[in-house]
N, CA, C and O atoms as CSV, one atom per row, in Angstrom:
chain,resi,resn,atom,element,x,y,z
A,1,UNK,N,N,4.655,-14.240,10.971
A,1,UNK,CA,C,5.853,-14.162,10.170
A,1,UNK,C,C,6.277,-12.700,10.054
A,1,UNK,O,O,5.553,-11.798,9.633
A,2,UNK,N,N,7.449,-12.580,10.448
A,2,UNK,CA,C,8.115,-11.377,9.928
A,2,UNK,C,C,8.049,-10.502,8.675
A,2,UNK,O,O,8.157,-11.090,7.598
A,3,UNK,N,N,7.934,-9.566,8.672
A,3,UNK,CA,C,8.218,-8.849,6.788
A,3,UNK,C,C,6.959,-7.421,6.854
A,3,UNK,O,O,6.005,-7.051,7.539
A,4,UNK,N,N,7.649,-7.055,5.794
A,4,UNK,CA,C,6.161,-6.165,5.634
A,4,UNK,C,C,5.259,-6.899,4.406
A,4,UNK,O,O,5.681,-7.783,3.660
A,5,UNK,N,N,4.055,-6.370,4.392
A,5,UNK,CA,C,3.014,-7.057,3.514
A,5,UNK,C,C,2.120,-6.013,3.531
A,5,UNK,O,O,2.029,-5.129,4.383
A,6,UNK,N,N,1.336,-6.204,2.336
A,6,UNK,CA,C,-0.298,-5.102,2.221
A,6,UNK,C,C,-1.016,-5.629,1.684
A,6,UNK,O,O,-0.663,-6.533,0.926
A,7,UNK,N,N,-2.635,-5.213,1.884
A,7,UNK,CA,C,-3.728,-6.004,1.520
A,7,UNK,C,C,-4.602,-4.392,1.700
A,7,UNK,O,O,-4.837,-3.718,2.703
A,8,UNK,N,N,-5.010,-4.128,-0.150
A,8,UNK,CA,C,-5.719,-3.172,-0.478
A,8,UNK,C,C,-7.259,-3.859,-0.669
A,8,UNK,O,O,-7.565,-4.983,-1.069
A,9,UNK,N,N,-7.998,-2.864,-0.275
A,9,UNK,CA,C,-9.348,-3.038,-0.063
A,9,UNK,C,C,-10.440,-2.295,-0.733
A,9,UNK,O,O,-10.404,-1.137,-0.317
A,10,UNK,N,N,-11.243,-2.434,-1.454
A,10,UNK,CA,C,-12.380,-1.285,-2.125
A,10,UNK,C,C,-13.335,-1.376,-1.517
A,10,UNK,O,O,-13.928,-2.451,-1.615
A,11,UNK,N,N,-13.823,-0.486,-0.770
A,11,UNK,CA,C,-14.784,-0.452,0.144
A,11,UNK,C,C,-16.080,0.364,-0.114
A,11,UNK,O,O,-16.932,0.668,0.721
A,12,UNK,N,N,-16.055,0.703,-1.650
A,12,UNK,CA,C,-16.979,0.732,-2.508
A,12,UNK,C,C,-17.957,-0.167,-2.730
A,12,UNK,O,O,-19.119,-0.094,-2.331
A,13,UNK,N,N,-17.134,-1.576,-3.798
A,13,UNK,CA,C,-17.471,-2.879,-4.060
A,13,UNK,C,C,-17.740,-3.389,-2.632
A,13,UNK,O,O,-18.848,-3.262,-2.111
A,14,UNK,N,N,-16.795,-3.913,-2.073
A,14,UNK,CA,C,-16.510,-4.708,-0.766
A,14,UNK,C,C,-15.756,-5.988,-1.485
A,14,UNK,O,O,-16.082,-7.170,-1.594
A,15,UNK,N,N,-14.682,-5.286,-1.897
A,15,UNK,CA,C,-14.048,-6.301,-2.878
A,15,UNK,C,C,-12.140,-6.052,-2.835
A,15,UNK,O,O,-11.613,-4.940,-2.832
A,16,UNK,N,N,-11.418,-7.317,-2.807
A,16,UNK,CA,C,-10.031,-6.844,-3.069
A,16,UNK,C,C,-9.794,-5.649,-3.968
A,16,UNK,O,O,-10.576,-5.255,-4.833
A,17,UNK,N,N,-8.883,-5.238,-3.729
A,17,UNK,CA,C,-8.479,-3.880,-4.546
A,17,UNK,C,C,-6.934,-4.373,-5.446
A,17,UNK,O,O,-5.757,-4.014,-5.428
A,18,UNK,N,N,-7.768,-5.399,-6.198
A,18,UNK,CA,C,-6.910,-5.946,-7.615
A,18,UNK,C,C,-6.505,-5.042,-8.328
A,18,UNK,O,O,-7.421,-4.447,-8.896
A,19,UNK,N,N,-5.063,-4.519,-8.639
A,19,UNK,CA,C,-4.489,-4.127,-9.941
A,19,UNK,C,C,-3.939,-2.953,-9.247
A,19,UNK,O,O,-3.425,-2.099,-9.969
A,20,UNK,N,N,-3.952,-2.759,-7.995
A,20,UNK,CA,C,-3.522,-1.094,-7.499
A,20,UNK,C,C,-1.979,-1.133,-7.773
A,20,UNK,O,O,-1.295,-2.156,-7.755
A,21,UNK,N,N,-1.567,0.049,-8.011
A,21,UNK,CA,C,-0.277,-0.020,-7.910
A,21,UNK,C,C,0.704,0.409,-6.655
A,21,UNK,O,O,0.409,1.515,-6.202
A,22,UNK,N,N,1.616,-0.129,-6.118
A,22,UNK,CA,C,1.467,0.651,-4.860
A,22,UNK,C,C,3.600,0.677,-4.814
A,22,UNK,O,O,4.231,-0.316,-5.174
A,23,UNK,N,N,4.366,2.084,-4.276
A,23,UNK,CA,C,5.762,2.488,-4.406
A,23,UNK,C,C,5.917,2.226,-2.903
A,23,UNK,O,O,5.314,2.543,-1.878
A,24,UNK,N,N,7.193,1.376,-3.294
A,24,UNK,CA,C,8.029,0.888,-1.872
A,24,UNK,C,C,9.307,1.647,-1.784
A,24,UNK,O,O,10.201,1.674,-2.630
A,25,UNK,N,N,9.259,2.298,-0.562
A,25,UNK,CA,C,10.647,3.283,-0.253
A,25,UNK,C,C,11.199,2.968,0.999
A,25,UNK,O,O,10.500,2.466,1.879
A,26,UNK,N,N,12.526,3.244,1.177
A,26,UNK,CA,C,13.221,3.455,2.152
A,26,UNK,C,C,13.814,4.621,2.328
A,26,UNK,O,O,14.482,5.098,1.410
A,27,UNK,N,N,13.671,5.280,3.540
A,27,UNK,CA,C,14.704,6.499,3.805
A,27,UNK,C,C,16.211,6.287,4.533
A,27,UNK,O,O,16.522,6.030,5.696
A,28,UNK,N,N,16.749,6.442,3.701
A,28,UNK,CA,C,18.669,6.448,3.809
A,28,UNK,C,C,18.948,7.660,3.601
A,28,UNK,O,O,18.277,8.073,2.656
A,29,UNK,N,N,19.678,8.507,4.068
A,29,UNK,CA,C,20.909,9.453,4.250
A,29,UNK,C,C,19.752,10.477,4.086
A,29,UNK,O,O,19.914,11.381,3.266
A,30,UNK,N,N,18.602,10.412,4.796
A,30,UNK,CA,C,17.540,11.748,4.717
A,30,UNK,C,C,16.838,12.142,3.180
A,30,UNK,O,O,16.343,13.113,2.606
A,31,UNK,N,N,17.173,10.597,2.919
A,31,UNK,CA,C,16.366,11.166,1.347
A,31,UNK,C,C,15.424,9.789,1.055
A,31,UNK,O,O,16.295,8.921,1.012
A,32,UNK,N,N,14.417,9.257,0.879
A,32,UNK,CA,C,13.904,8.689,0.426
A,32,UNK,C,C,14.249,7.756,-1.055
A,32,UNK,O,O,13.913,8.411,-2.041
A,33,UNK,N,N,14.865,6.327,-1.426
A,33,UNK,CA,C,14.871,6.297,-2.373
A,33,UNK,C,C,13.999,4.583,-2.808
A,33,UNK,O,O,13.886,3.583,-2.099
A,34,UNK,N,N,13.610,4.788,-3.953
A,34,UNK,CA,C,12.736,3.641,-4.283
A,34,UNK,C,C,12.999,1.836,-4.067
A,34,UNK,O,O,13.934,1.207,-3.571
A,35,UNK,N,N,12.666,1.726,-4.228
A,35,UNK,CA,C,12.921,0.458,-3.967
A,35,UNK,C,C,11.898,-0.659,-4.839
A,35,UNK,O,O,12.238,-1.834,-4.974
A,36,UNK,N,N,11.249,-0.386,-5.123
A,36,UNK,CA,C,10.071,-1.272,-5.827
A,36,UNK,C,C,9.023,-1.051,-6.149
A,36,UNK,O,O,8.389,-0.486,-5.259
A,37,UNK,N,N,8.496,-1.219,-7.014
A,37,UNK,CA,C,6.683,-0.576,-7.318
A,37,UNK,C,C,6.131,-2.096,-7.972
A,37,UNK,O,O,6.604,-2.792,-8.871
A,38,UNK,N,N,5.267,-2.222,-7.349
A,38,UNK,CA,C,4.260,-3.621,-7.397
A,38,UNK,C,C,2.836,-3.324,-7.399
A,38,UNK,O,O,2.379,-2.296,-6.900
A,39,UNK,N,N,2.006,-4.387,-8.062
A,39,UNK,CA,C,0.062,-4.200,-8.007
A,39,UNK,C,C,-0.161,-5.139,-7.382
A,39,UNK,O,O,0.480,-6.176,-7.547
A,40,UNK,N,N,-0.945,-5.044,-6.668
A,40,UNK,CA,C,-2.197,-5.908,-5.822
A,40,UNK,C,C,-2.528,-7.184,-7.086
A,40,UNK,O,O,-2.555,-6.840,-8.267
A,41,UNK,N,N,-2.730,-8.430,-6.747
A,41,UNK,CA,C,-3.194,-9.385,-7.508
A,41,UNK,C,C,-5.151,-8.985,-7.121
A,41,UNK,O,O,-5.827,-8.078,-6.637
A,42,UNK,N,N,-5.355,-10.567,-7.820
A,42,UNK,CA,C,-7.017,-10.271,-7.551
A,42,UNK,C,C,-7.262,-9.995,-6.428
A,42,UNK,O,O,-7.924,-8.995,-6.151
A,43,UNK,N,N,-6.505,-11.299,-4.992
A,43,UNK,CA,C,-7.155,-10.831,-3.810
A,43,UNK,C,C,-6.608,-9.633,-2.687
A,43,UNK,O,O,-6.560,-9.473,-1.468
A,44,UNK,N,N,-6.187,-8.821,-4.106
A,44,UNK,CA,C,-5.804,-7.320,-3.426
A,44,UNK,C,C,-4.812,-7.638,-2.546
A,44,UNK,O,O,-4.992,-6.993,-1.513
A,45,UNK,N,N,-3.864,-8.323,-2.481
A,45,UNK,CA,C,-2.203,-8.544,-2.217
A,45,UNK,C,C,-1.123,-8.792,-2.859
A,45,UNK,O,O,-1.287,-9.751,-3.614
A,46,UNK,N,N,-0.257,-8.427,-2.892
A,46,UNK,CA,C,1.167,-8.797,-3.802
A,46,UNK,C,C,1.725,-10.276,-3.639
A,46,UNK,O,O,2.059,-10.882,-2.621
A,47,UNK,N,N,1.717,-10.634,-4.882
A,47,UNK,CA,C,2.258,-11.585,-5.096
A,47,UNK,C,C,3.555,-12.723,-4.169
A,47,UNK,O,O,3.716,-13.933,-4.008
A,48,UNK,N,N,4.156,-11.610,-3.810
A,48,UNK,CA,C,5.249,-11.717,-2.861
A,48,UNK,C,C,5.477,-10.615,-1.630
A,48,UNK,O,O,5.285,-9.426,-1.882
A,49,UNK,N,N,5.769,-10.908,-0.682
A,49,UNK,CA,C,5.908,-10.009,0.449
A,49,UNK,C,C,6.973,-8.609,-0.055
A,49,UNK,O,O,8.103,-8.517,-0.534
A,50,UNK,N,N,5.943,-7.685,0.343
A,50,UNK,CA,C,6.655,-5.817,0.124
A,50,UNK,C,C,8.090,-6.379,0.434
A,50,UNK,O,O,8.841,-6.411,-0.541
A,51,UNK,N,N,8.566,-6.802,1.566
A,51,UNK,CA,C,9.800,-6.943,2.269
A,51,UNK,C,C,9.964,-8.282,3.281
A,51,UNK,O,O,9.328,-8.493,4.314
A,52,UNK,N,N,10.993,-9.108,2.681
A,52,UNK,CA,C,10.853,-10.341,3.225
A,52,UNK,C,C,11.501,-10.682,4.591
A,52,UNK,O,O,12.267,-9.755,4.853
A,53,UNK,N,N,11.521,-11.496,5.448
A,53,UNK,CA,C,11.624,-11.387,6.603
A,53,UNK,C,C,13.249,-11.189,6.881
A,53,UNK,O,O,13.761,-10.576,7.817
A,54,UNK,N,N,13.963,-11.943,5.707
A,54,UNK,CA,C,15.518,-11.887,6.028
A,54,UNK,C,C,15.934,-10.310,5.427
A,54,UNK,O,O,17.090,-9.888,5.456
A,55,UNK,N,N,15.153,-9.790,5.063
A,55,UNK,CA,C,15.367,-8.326,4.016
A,55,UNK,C,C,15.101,-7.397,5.499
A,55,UNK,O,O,15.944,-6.508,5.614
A,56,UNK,N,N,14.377,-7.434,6.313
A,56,UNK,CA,C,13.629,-6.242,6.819
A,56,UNK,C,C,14.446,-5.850,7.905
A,56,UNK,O,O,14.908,-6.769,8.583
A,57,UNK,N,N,14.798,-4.389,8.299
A,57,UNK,CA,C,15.793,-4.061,9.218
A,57,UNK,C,C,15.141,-2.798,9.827
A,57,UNK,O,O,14.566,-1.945,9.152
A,58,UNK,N,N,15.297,-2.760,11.268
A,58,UNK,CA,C,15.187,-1.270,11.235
A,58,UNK,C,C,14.828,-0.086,10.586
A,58,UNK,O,O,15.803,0.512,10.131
A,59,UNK,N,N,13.855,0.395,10.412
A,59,UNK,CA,C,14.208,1.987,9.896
A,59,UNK,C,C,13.006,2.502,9.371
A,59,UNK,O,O,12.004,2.207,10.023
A,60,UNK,N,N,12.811,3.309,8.200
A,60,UNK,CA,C,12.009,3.685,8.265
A,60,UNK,C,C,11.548,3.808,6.736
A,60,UNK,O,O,12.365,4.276,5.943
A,61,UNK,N,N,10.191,3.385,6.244
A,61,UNK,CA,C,9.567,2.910,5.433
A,61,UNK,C,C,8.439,4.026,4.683
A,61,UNK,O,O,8.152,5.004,5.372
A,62,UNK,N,N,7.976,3.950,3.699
A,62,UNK,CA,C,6.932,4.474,2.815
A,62,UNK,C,C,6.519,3.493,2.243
A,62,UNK,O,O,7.282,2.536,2.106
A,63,UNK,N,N,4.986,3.434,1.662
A,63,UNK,CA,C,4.287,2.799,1.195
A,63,UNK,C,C,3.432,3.726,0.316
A,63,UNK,O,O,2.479,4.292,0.852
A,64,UNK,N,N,3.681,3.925,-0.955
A,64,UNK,CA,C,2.595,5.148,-1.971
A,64,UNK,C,C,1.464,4.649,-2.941
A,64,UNK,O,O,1.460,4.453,-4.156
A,65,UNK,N,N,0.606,4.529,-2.067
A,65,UNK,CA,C,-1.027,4.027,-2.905
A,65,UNK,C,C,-1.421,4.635,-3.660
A,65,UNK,O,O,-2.056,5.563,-3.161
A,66,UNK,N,N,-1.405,4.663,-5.466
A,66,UNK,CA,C,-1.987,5.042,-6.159
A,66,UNK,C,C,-3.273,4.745,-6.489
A,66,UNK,O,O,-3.652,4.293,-7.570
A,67,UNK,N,N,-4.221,5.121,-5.132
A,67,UNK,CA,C,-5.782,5.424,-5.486
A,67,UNK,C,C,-6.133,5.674,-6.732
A,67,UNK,O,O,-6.647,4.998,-7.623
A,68,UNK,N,N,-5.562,7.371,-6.590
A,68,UNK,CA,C,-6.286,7.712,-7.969
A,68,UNK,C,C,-6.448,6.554,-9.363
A,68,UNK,O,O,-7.486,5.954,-9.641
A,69,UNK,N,N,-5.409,6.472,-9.951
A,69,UNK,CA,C,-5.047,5.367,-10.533
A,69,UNK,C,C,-5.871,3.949,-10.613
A,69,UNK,O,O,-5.994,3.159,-11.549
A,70,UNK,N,N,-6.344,3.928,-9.394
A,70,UNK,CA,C,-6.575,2.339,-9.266
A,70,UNK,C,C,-8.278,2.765,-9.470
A,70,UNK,O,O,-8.920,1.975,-10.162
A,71,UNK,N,N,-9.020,3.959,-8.905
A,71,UNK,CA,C,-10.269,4.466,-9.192
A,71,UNK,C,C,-10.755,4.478,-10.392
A,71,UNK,O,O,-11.709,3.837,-10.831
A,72,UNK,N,N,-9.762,5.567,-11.157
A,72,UNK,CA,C,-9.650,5.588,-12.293
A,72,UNK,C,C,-9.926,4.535,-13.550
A,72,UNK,O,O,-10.050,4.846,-14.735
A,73,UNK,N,N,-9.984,3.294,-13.009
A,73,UNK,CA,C,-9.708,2.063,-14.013
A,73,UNK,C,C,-10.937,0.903,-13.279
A,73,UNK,O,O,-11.088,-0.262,-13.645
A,74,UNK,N,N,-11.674,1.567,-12.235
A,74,UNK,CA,C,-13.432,0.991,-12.217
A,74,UNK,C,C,-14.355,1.491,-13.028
A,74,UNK,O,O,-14.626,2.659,-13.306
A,75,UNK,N,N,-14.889,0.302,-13.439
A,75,UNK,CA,C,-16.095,0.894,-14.457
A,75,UNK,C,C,-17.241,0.875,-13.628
A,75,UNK,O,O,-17.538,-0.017,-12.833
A,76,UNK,N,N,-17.869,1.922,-13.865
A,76,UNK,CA,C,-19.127,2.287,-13.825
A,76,UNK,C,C,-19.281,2.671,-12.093
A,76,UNK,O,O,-20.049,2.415,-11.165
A,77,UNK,N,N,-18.110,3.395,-12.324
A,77,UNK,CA,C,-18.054,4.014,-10.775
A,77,UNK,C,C,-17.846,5.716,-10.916
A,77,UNK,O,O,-16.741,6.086,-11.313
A,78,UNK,N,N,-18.774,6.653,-10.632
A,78,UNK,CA,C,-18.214,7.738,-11.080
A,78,UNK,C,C,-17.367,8.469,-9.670
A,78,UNK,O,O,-17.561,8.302,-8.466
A,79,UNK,N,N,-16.486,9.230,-10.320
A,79,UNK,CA,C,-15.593,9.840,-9.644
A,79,UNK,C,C,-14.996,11.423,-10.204
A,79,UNK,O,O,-14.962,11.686,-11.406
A,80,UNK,N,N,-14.564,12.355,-9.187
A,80,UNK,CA,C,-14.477,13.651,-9.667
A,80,UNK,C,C,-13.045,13.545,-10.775
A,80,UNK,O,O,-12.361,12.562,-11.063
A,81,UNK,N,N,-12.945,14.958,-11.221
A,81,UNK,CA,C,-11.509,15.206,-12.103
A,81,UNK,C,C,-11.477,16.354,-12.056
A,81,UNK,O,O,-12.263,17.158,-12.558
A,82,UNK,N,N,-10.483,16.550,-11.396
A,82,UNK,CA,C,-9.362,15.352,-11.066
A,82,UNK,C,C,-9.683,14.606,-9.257
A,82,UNK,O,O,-10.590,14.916,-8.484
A,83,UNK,N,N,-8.834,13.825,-9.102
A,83,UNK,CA,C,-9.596,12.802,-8.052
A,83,UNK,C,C,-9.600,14.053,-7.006
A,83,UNK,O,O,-8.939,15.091,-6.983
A,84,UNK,N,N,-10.727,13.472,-6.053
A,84,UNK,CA,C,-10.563,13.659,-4.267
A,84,UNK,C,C,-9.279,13.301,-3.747
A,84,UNK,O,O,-8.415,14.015,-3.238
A,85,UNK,N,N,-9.310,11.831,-4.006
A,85,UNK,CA,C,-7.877,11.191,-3.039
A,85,UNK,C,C,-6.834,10.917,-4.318
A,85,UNK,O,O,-7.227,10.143,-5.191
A,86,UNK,N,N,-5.682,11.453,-4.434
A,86,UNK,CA,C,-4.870,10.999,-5.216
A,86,UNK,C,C,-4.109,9.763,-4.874
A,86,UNK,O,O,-4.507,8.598,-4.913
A,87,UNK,N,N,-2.784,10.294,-4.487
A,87,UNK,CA,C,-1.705,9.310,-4.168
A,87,UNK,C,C,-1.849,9.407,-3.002
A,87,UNK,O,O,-2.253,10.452,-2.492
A,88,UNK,N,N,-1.433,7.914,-2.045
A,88,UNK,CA,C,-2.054,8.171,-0.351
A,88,UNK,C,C,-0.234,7.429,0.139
A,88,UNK,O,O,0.192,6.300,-0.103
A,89,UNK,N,N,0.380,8.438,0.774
A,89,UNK,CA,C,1.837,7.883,1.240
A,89,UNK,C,C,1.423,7.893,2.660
A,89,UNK,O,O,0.858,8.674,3.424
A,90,UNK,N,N,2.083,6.362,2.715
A,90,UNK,CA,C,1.672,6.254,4.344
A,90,UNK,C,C,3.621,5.830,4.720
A,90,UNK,O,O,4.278,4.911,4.230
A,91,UNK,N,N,3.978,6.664,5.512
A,91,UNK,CA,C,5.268,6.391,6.607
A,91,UNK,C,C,5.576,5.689,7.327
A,91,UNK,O,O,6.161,6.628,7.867
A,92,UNK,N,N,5.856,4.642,8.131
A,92,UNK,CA,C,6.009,4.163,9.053
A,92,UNK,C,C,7.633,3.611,9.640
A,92,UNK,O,O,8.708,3.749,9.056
A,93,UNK,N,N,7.379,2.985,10.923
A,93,UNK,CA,C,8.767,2.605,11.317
A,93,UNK,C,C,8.822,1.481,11.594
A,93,UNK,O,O,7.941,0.994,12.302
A,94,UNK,N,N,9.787,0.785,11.161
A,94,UNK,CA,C,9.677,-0.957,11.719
A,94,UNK,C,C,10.763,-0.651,13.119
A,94,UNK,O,O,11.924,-0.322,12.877
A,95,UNK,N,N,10.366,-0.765,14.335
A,95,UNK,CA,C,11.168,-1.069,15.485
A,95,UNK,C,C,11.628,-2.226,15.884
A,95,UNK,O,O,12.436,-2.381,16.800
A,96,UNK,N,N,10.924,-3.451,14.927
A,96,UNK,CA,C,11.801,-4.935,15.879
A,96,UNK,C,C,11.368,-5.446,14.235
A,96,UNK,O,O,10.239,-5.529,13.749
A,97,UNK,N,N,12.452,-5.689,13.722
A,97,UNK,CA,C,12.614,-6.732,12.153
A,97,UNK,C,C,11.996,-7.825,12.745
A,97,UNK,O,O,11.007,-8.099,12.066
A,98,UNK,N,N,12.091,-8.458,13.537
A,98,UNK,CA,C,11.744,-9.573,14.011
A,98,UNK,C,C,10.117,-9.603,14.165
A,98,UNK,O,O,9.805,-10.733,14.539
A,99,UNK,N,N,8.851,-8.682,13.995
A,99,UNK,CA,C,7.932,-8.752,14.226
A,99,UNK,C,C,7.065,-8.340,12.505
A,99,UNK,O,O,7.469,-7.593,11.614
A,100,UNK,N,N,6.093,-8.979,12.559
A,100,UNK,CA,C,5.201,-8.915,11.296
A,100,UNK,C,C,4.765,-7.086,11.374
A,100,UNK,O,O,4.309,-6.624,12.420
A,101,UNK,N,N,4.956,-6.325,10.302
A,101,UNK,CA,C,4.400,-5.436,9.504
A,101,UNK,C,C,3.394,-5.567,8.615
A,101,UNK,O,O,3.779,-5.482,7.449
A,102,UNK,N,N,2.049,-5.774,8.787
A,102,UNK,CA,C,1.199,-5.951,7.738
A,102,UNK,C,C,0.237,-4.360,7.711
A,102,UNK,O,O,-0.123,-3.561,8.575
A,103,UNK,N,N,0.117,-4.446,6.483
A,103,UNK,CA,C,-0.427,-2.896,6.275
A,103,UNK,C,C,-1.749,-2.814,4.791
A,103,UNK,O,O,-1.756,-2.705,3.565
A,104,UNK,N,N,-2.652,-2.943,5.868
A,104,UNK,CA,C,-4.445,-3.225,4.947
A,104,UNK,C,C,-4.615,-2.178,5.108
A,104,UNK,O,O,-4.346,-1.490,6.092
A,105,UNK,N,N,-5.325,-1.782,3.678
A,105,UNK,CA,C,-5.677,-0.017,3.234
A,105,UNK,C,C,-6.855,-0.376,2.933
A,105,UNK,O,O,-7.123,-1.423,2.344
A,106,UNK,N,N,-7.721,0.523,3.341
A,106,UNK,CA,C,-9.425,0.071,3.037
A,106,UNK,C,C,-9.657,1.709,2.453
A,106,UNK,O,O,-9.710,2.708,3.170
A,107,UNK,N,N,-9.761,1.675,1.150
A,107,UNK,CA,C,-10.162,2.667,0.555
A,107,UNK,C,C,-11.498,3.006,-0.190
A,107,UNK,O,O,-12.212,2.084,-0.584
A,108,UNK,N,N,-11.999,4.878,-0.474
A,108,UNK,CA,C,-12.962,4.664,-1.877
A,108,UNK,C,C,-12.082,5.858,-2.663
A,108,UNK,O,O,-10.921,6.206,-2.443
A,109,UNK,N,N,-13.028,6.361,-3.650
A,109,UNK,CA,C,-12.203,7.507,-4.226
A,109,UNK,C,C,-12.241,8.854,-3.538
A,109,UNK,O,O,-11.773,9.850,-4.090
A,110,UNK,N,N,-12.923,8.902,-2.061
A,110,UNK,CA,C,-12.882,9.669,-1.263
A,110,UNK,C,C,-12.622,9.769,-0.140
A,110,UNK,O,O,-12.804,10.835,0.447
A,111,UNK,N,N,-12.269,8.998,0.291
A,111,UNK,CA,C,-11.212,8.155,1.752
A,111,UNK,C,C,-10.778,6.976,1.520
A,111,UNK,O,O,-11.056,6.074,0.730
A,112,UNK,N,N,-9.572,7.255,2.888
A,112,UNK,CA,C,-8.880,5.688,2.840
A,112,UNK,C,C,-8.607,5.988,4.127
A,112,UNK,O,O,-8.531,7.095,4.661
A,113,UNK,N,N,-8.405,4.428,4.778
A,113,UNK,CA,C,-7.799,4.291,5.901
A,113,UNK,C,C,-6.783,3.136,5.876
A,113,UNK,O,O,-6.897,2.175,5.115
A,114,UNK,N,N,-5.641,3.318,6.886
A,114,UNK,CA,C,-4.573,2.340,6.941
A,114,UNK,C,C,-4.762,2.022,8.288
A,114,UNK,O,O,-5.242,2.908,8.994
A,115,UNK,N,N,-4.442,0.764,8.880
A,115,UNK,CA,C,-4.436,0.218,10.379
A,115,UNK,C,C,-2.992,-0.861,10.050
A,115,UNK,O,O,-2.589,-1.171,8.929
A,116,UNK,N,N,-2.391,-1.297,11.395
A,116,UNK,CA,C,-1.091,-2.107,11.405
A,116,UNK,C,C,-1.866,-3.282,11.734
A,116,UNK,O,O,-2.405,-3.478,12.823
A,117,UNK,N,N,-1.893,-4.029,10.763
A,117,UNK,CA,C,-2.707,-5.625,11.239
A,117,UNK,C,C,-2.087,-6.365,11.422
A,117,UNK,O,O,-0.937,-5.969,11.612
A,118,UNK,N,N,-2.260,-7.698,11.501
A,118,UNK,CA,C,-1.790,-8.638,12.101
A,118,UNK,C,C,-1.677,-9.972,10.869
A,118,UNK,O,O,-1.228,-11.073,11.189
């Protein structure tokens, strides 16, 4: 299915990354402007697709993972202060609306990685 989508990961636990908050942007006229800010449910995905298949066009996208934030609010996990990894903006480009964008972040409070899944 078409759209963009994300699926946050704690790779601490080995557990969804429930409650993250994560900023949806588009860049128009060379400026970036918001578009939505949503949290991960329990199984560390949004409720509804980032961007739905009849929504998604061309162009070019941000996705802003508030790690810190989401670290911040595990118990009994220690972590520095202020964080290692703060906010993690990942860029990308959709070239064919017509093809699935899925975007799984496998994070801890000291790395993260993003891959284009399927």
């Amino acid at each position: 299915m078409a759209g963009i989508s994300v699926h946050a990961l704690n790779a601490v636990t080995g557990k969804p990354g429930a409650g993250m908050r994560i900023d949806f942007s588009v860049l128009e006229g060379g400026s970036w402007r918001l578009v939505k800010s949503v949290r991960t449910n329990a199984g560390g995905r949004t409720d509804e697709m980032i961007l739905k298949p009849e929504d998604t066009k061309v162009g070019q996208y941000e996705l802003l993972f508030y790690v810190d934030e989401y670290f911040a609010k595990q118990k009994g996990l220690a972590s520095s202060a202020p964080a290692f990894i703060e906010k993690v903006p990942v860029r990308f480009s959709v070239f064919d609306a017509t093809q699935a964008f899925h975007l799984p972040v496998l994070c801890t409070p000291w790395s993260c990685s993003i891959c284009r899944g399927s």
